[in-house]
C-alpha positions in Angstrom: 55.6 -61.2 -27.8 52.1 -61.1 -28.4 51.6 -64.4 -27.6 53.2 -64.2 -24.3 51.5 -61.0 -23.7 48.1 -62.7 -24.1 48.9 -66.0 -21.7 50.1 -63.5 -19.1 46.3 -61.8 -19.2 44.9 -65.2 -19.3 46.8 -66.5 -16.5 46.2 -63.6 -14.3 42.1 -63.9 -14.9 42.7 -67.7 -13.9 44.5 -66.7 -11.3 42.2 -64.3 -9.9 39.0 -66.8 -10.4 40.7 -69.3 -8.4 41.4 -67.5 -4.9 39.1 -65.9 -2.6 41.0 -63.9 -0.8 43.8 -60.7 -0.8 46.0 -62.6 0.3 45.6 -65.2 -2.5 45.7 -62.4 -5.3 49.1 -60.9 -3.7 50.1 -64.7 -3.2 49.3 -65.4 -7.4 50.9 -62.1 -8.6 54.1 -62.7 -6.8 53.9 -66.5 -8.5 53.0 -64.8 -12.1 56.1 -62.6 -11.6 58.8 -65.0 -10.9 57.3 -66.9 -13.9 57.7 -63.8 -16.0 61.5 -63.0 -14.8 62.0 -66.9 -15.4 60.9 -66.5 -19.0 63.0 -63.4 -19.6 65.8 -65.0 -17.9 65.9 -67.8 -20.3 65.6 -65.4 -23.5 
């Protein structure tokens, strides 16, 4: 868990460093959260 926890921050601050924009943030959370219901999905 702690391991998923810690790609999930890592992600996000990649995420956040690579758009310049509001609507890119909103665009990379909504991506970040089908990835995280994916992964729970599968458990």
């Amino acid at each position: 868990m702690k391991t998923l926890t810690v790609s999930i921050a890592l992600s996000f601050v990649l995420a956040l460093s690579g758009c310049n924009t509001v609507k890119g943030v909103g665009q990379d959370l909504q991506k970040a959260g089908e990835t995280i219901e994916d992964a729970v999905k599968k458990k």
